[in-house]
mmCIF file of the N, C-alpha and C atoms, coordinates in Angstrom:
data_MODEL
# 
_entry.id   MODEL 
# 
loop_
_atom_site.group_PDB 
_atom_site.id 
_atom_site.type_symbol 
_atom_site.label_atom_id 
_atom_site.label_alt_id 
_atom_site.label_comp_id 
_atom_site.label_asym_id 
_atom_site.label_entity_id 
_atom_site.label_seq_id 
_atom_site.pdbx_PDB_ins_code 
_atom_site.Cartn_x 
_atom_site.Cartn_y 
_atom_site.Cartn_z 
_atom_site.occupancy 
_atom_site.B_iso_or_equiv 
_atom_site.pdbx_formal_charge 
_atom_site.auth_seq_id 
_atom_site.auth_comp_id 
_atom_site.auth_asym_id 
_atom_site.auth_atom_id 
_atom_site.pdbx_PDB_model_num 
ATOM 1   N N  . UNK A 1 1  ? 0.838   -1.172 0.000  1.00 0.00 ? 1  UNK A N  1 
ATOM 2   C CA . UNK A 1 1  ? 0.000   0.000  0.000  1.00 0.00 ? 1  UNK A CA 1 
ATOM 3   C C  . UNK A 1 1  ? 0.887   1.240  0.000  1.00 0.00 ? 1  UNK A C  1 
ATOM 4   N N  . UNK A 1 2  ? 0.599   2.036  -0.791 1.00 0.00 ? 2  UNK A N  1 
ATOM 5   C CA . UNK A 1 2  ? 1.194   3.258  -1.255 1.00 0.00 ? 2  UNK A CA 1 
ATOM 6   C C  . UNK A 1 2  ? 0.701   4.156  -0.120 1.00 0.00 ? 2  UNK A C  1 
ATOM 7   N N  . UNK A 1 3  ? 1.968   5.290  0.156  1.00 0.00 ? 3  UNK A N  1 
ATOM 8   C CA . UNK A 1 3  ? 1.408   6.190  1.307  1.00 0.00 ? 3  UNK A CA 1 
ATOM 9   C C  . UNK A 1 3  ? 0.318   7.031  1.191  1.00 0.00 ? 3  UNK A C  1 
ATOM 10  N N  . UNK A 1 4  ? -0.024  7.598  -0.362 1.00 0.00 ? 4  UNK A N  1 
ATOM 11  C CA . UNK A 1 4  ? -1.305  8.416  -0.251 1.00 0.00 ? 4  UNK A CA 1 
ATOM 12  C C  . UNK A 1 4  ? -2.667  7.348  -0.212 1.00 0.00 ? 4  UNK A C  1 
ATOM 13  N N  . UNK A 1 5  ? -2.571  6.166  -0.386 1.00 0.00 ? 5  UNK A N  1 
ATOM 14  C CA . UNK A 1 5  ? -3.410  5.208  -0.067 1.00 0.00 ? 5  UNK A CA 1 
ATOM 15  C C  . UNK A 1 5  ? -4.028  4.902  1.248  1.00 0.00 ? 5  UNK A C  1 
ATOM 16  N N  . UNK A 1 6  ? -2.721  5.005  2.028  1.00 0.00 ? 6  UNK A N  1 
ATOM 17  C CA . UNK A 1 6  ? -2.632  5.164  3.342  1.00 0.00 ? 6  UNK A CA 1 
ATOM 18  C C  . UNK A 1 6  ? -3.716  6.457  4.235  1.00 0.00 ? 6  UNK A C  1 
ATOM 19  N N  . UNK A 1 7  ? -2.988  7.446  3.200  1.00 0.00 ? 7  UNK A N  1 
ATOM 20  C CA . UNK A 1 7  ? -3.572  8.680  4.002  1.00 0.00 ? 7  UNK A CA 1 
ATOM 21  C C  . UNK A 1 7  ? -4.906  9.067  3.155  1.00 0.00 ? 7  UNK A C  1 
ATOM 22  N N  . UNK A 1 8  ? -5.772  8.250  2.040  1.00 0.00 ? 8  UNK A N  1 
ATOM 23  C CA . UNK A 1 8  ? -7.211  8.240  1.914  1.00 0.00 ? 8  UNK A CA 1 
ATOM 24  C C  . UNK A 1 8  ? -7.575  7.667  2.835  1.00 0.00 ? 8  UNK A C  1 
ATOM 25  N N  . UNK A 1 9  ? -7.479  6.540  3.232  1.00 0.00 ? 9  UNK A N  1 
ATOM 26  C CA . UNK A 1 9  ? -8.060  5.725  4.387  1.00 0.00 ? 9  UNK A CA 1 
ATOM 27  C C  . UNK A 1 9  ? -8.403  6.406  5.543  1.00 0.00 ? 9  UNK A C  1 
ATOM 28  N N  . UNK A 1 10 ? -7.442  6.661  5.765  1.00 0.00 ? 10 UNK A N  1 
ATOM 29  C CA . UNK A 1 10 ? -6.996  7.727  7.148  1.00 0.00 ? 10 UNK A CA 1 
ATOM 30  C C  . UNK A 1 10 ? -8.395  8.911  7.061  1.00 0.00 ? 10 UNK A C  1 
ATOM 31  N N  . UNK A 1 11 ? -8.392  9.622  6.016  1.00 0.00 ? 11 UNK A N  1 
ATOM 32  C CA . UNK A 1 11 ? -9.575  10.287 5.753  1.00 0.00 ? 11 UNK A CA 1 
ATOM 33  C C  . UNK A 1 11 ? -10.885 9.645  5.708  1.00 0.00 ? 11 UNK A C  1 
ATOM 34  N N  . UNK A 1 12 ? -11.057 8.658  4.852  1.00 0.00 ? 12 UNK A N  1 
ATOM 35  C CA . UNK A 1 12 ? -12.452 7.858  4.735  1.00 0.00 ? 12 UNK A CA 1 
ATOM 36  C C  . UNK A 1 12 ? -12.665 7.402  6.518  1.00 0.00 ? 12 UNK A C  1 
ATOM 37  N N  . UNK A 1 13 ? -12.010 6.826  7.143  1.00 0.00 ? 13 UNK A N  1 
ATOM 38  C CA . UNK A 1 13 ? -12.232 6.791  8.411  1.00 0.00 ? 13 UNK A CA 1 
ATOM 39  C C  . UNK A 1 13 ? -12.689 7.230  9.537  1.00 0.00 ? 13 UNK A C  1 
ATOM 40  N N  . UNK A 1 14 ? -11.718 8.290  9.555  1.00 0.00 ? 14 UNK A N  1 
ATOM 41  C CA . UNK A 1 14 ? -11.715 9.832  10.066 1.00 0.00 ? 14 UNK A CA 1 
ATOM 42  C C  . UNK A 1 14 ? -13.519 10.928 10.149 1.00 0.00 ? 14 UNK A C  1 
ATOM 43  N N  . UNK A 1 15 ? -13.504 10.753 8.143  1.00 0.00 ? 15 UNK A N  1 
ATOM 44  C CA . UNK A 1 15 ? -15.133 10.828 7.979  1.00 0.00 ? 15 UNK A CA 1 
ATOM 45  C C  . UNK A 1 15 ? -16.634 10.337 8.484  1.00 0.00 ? 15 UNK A C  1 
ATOM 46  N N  . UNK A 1 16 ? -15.685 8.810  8.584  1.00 0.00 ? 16 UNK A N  1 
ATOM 47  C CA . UNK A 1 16 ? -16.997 8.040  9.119  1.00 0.00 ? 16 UNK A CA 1 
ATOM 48  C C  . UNK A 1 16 ? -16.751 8.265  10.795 1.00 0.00 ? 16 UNK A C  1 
ATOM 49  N N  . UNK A 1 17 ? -15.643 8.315  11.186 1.00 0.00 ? 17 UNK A N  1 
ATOM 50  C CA . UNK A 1 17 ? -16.079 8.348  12.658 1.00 0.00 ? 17 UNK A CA 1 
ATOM 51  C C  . UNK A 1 17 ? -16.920 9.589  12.996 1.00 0.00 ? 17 UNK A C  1 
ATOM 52  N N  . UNK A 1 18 ? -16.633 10.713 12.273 1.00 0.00 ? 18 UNK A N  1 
ATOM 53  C CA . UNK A 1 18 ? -17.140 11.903 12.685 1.00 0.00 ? 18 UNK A CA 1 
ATOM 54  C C  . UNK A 1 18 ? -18.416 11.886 12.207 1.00 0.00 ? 18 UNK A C  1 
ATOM 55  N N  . UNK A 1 19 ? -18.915 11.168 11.196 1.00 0.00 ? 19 UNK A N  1 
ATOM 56  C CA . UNK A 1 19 ? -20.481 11.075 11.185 1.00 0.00 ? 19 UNK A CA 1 
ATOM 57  C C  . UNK A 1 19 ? -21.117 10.146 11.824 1.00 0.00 ? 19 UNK A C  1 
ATOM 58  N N  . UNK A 1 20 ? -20.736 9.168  12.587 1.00 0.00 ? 20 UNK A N  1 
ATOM 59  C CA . UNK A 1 20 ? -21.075 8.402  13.639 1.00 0.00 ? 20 UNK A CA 1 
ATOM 60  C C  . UNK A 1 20 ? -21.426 9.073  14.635 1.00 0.00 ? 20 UNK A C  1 
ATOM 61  N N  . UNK A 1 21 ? -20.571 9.857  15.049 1.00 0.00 ? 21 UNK A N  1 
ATOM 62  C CA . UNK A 1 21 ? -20.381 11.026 16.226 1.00 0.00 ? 21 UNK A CA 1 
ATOM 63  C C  . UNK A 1 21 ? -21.580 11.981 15.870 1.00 0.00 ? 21 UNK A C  1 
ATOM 64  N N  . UNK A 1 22 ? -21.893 12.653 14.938 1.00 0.00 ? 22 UNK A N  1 
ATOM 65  C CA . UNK A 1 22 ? -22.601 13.798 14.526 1.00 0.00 ? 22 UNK A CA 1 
ATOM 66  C C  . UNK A 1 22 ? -23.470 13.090 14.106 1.00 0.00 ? 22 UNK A C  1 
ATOM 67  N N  . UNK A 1 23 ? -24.263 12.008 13.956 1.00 0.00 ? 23 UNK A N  1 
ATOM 68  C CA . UNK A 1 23 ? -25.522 11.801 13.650 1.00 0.00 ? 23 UNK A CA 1 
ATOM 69  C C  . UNK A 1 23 ? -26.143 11.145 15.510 1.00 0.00 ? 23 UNK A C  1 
ATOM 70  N N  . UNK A 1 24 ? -25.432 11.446 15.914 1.00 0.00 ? 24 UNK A N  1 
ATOM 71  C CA . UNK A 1 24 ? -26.308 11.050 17.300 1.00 0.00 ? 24 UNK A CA 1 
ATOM 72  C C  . UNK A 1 24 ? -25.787 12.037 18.400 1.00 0.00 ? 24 UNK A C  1 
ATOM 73  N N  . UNK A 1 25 ? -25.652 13.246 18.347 1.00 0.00 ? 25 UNK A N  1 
ATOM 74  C CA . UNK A 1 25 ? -25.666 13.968 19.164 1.00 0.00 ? 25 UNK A CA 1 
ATOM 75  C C  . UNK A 1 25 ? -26.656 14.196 20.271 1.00 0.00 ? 25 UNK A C  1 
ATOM 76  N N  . UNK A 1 26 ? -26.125 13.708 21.724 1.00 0.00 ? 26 UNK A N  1 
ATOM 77  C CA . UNK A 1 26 ? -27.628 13.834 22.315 1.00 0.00 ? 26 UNK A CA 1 
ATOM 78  C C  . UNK A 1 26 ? -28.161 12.427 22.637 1.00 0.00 ? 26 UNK A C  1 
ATOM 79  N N  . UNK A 1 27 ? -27.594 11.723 21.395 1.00 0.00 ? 27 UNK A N  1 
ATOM 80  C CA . UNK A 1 27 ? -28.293 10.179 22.058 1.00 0.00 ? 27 UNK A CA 1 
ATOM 81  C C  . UNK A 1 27 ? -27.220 9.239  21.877 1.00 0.00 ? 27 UNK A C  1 
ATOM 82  N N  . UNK A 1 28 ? -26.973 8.208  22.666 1.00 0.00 ? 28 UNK A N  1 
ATOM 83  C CA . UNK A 1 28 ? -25.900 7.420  22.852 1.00 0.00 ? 28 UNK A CA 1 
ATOM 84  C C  . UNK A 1 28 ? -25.983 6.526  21.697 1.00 0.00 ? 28 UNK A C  1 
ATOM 85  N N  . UNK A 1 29 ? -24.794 6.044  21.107 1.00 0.00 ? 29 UNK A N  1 
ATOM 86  C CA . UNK A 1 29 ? -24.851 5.151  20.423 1.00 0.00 ? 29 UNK A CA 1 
ATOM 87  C C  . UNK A 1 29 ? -25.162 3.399  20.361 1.00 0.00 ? 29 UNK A C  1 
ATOM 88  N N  . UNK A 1 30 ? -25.760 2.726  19.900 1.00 0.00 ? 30 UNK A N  1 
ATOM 89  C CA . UNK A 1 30 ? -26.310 1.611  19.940 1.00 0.00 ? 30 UNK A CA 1 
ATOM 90  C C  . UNK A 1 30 ? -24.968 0.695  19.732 1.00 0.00 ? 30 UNK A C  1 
ATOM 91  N N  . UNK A 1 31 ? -25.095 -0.152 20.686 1.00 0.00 ? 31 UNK A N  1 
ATOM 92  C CA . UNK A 1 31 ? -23.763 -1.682 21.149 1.00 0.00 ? 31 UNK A CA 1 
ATOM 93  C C  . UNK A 1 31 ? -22.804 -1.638 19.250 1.00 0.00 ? 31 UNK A C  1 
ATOM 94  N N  . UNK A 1 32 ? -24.235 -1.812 18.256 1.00 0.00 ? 32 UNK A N  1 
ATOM 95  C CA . UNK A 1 32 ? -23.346 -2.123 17.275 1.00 0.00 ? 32 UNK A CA 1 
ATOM 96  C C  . UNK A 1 32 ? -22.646 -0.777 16.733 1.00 0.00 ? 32 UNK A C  1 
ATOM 97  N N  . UNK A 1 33 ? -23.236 0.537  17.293 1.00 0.00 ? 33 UNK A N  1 
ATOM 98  C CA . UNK A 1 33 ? -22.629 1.795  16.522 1.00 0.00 ? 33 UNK A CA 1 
ATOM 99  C C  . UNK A 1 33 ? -21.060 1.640  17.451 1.00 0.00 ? 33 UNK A C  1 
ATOM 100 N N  . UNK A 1 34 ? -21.301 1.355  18.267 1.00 0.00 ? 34 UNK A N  1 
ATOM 101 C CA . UNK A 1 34 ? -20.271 1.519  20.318 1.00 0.00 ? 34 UNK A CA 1 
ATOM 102 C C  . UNK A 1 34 ? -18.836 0.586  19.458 1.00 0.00 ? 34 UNK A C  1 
ATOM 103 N N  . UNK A 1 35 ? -19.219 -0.637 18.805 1.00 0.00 ? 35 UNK A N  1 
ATOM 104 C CA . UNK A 1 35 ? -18.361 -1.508 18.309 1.00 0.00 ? 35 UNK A CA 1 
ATOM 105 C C  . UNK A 1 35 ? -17.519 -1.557 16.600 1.00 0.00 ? 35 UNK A C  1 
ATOM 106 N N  . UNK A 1 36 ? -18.399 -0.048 15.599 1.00 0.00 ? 36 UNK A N  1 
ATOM 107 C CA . UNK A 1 36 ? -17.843 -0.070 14.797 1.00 0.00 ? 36 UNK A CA 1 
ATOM 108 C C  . UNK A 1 36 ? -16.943 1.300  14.964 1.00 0.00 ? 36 UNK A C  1 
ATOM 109 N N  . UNK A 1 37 ? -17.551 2.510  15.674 1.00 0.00 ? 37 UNK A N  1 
ATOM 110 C CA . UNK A 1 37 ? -16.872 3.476  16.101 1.00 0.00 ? 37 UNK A CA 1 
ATOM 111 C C  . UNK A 1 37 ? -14.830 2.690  17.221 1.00 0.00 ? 37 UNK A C  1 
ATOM 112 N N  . UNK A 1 38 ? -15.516 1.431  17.472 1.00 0.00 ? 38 UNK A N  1 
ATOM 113 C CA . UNK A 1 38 ? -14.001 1.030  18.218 1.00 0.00 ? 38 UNK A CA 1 
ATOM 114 C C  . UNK A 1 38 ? -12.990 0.724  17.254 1.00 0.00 ? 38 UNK A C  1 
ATOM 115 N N  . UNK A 1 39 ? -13.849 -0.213 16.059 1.00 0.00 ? 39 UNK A N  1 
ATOM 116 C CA . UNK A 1 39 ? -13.130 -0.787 15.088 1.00 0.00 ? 39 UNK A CA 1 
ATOM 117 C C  . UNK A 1 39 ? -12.257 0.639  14.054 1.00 0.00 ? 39 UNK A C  1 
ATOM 118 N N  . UNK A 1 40 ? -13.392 1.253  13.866 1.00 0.00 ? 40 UNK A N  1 
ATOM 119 C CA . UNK A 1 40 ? -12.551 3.023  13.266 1.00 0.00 ? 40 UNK A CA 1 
ATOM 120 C C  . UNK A 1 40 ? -11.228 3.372  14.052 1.00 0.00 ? 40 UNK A C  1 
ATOM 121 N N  . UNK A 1 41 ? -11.441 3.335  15.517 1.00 0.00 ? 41 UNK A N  1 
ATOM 122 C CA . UNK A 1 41 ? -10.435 3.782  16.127 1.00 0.00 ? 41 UNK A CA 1 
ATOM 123 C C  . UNK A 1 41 ? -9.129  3.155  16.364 1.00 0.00 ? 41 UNK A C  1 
ATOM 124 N N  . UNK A 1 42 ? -9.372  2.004  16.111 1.00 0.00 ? 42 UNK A N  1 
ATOM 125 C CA . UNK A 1 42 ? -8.109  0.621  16.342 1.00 0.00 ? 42 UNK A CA 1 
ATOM 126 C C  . UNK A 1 42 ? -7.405  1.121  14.602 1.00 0.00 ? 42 UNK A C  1 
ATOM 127 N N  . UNK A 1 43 ? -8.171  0.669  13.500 1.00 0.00 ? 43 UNK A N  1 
ATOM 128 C CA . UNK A 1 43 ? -7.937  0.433  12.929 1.00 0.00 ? 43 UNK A CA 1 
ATOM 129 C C  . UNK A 1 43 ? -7.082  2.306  12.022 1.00 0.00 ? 43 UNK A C  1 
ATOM 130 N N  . UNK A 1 44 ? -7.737  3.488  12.030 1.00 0.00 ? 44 UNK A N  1 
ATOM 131 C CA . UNK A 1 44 ? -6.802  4.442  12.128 1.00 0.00 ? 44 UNK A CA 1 
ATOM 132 C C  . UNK A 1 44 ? -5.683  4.753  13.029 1.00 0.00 ? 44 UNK A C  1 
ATOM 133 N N  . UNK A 1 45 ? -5.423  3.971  14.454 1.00 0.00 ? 45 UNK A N  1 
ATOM 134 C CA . UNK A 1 45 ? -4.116  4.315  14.954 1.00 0.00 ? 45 UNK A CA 1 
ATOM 135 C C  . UNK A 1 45 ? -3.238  2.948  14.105 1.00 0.00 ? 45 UNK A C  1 
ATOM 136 N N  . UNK A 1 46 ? -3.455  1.631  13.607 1.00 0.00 ? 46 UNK A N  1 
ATOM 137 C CA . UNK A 1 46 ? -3.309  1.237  12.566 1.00 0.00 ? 46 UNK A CA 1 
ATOM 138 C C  . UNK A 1 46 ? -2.704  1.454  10.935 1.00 0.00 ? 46 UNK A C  1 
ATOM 139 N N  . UNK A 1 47 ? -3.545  2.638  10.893 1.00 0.00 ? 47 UNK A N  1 
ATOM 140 C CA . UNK A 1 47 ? -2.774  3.507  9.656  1.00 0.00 ? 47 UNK A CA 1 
ATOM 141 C C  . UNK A 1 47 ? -2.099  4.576  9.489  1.00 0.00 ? 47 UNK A C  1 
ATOM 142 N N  . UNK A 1 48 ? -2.296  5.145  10.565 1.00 0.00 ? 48 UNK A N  1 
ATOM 143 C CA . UNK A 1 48 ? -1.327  6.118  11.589 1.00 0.00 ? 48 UNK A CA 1 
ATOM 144 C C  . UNK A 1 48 ? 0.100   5.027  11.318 1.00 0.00 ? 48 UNK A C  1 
ATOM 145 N N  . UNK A 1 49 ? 0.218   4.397  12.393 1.00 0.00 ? 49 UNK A N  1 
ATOM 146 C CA . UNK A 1 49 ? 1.407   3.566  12.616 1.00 0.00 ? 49 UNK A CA 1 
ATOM 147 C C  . UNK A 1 49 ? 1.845   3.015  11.178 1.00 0.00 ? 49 UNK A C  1 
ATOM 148 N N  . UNK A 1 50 ? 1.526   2.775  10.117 1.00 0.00 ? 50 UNK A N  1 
ATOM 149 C CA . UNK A 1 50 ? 1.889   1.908  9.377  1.00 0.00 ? 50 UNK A CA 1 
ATOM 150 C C  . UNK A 1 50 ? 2.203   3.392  8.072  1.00 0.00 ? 50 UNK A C  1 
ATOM 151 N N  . UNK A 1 51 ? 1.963   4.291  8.307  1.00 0.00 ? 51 UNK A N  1 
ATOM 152 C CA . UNK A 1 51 ? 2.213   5.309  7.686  1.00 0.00 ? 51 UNK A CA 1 
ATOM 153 C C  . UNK A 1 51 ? 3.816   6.187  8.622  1.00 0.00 ? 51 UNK A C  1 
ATOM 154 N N  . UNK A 1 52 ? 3.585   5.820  9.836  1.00 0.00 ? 52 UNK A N  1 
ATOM 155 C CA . UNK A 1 52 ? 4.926   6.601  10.562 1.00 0.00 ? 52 UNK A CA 1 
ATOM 156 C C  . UNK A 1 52 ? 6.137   5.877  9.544  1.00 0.00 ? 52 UNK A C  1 
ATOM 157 N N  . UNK A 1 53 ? 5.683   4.025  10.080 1.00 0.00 ? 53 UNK A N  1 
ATOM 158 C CA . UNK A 1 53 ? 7.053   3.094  9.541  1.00 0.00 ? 53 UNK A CA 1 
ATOM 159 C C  . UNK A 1 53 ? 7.510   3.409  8.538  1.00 0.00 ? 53 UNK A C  1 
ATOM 160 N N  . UNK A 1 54 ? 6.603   3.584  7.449  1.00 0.00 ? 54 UNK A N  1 
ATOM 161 C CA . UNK A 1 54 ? 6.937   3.625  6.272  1.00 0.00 ? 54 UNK A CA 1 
ATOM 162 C C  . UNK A 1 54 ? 7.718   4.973  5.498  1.00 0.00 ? 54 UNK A C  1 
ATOM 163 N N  . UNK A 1 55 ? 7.684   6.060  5.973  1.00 0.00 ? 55 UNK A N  1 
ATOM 164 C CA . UNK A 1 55 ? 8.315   7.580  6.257  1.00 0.00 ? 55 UNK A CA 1 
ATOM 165 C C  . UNK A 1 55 ? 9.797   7.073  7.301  1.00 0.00 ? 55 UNK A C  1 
ATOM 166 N N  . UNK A 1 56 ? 9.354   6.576  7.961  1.00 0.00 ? 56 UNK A N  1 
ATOM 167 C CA . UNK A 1 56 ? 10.749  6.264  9.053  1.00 0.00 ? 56 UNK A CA 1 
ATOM 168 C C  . UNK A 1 56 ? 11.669  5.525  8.236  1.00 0.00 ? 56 UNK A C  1 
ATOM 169 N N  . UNK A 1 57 ? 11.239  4.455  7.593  1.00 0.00 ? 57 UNK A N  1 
ATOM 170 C CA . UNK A 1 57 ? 12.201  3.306  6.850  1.00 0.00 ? 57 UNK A CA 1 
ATOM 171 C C  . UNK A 1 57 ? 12.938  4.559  5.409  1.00 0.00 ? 57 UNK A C  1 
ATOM 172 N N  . UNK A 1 58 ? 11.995  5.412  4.560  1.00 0.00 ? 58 UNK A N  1 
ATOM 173 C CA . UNK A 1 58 ? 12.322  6.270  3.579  1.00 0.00 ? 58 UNK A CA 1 
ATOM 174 C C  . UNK A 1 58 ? 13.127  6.900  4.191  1.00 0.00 ? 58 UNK A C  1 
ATOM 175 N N  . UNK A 1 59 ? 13.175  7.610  5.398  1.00 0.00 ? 59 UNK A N  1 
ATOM 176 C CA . UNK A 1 59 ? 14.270  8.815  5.892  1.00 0.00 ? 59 UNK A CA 1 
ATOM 177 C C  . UNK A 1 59 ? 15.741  8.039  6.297  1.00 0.00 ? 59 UNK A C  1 
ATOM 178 N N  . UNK A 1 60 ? 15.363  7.082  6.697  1.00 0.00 ? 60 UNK A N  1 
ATOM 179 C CA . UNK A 1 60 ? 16.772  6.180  7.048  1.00 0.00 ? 60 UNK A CA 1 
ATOM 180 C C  . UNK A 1 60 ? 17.346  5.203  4.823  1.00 0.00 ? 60 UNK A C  1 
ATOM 181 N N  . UNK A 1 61 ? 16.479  5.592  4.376  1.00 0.00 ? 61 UNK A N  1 
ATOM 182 C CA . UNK A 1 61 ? 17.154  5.063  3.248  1.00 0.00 ? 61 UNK A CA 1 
ATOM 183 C C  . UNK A 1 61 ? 16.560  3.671  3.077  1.00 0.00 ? 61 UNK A C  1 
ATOM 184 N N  . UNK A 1 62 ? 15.705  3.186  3.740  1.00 0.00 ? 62 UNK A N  1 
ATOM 185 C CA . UNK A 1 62 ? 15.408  1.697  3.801  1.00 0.00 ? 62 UNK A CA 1 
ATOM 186 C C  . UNK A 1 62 ? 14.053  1.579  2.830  1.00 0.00 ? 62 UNK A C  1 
ATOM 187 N N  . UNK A 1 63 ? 13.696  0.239  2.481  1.00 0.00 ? 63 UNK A N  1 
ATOM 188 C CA . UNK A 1 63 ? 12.595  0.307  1.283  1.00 0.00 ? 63 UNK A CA 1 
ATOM 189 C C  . UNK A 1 63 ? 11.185  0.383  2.530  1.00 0.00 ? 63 UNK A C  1 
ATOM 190 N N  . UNK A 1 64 ? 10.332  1.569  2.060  1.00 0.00 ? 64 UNK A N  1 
ATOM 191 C CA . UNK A 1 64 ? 9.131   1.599  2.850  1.00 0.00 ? 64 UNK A CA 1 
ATOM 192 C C  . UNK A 1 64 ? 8.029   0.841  2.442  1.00 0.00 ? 64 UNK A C  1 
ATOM 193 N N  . UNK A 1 65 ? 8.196   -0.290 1.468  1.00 0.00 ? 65 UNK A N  1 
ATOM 194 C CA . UNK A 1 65 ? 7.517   -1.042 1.285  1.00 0.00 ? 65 UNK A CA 1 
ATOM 195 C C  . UNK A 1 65 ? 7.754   -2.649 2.222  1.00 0.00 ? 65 UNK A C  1 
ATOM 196 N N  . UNK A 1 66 ? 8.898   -2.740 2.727  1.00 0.00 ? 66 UNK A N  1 
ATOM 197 C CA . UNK A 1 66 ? 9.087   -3.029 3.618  1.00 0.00 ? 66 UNK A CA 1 
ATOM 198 C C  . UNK A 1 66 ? 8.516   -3.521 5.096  1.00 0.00 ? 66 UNK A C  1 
ATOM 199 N N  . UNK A 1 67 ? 7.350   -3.006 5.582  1.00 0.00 ? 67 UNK A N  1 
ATOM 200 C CA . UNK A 1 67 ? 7.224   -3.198 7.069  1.00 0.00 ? 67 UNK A CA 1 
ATOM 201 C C  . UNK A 1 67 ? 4.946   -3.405 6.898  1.00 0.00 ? 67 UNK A C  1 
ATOM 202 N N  . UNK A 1 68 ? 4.954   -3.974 7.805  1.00 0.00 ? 68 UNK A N  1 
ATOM 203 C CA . UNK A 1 68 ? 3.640   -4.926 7.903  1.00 0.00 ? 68 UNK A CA 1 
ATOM 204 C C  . UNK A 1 68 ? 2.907   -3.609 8.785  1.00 0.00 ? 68 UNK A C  1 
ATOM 205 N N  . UNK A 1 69 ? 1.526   -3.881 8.705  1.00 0.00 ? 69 UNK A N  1 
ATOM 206 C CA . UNK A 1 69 ? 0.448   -3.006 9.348  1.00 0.00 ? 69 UNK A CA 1 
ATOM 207 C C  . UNK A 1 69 ? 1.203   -4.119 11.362 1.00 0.00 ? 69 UNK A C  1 
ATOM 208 N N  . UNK A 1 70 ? 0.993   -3.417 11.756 1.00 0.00 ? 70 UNK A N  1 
ATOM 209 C CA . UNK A 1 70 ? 1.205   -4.311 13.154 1.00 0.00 ? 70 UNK A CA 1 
ATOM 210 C C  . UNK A 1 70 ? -0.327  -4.545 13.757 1.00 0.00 ? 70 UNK A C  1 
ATOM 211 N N  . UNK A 1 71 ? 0.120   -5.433 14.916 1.00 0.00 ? 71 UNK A N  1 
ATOM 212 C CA . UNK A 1 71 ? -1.371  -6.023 15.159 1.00 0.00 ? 71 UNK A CA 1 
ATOM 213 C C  . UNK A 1 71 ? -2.239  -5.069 15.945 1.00 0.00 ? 71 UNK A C  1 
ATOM 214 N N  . UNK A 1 72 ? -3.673  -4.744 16.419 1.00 0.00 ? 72 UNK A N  1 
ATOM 215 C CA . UNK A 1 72 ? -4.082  -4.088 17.172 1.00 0.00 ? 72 UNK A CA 1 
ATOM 216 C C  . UNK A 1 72 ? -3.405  -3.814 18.576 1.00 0.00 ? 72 UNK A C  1 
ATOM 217 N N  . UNK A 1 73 ? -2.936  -5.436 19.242 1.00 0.00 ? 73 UNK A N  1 
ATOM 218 C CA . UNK A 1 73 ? -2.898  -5.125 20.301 1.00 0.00 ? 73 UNK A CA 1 
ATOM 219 C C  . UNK A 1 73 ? -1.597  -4.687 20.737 1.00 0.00 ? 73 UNK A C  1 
ATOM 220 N N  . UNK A 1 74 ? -0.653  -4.520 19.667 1.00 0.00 ? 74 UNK A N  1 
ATOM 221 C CA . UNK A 1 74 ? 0.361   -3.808 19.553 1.00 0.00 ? 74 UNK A CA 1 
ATOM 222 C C  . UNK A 1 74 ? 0.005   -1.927 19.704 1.00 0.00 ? 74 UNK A C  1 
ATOM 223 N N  . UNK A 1 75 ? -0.729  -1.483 18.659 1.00 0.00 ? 75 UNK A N  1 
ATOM 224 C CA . UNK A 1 75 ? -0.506  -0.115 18.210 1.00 0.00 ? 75 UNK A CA 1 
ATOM 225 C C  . UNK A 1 75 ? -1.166  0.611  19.211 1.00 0.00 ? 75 UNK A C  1 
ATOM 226 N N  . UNK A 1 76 ? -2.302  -0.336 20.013 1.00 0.00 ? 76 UNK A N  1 
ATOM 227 C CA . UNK A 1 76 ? -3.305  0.027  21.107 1.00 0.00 ? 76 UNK A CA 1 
ATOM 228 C C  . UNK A 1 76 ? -2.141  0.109  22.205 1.00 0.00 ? 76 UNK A C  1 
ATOM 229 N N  . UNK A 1 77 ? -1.085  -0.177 22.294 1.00 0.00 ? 77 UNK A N  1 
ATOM 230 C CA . UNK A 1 77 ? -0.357  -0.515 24.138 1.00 0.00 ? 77 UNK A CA 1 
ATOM 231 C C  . UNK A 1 77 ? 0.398   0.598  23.775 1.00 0.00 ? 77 UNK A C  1 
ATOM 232 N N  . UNK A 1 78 ? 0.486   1.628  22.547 1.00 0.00 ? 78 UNK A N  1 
ATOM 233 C CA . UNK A 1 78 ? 1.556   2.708  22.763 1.00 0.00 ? 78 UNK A CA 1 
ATOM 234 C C  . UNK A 1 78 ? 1.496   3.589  23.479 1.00 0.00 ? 78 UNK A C  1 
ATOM 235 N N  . UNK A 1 79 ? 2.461   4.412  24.061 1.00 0.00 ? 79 UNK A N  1 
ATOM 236 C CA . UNK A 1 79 ? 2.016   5.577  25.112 1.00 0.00 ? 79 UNK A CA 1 
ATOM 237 C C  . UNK A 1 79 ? 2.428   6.571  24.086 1.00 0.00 ? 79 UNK A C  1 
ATOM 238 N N  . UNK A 1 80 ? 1.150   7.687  24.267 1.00 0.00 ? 80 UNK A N  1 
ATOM 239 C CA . UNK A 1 80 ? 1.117   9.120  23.750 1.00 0.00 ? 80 UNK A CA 1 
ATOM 240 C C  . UNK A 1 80 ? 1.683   10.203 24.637 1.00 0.00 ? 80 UNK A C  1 
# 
C-alpha cells in the first residue's frame, strides 16, 4: 500500500467516525454503533502507525515497502 493510499483511508475513516459522532448527538450510540466506532479507532491508529514506519524506513534510506500493518494489540499498548 502506497502512502497516499494510506492517508485516503486515514480520511475515509476519520469521515466516518465523525459522522457516527454527529448523527447522534444527544443520544448514545447503539452496542453495534459503540463496536464499529471502536473498530474506526483501532484500525486508524493502525494507519497512523503503518504510515509513521513507512516515512521512518524512507528517511533512514530503507525500502518503505518493507514493514507490515502491526497487530491491534500492539498499536493500542503505545504511550502518547
Amino acid at each position: 500500500m502506497e502512502d497516499r493510499e494510506i492517508v485516503l483511508r486515514i480520511g475515509q475513516l476519520a469521515e466516518e467516525e465523525r459522522e457516527l459522532g454527529s448523527s447522534h448527538q444527544g443520544v448514545g450510540l447503539t452496542p453495534d454503533e459503540q463496536g464499529r466506532l471502536h473498530e474506526i479507532e483501532v484500525t486508524l491508529d493502525q494507519c497512523w502507525d503503518l504510515l509513521r514506519q513507512r516515512r521512518a524506513r524512507r528517511a533512514a534510506g530503507q525500502d518503505p515497502d518493507d514493514v507490515e500493518v502491526r497487530p491491534a494489540t500492539v498499536v493500542e499498548g503505545y504511550r502518547q
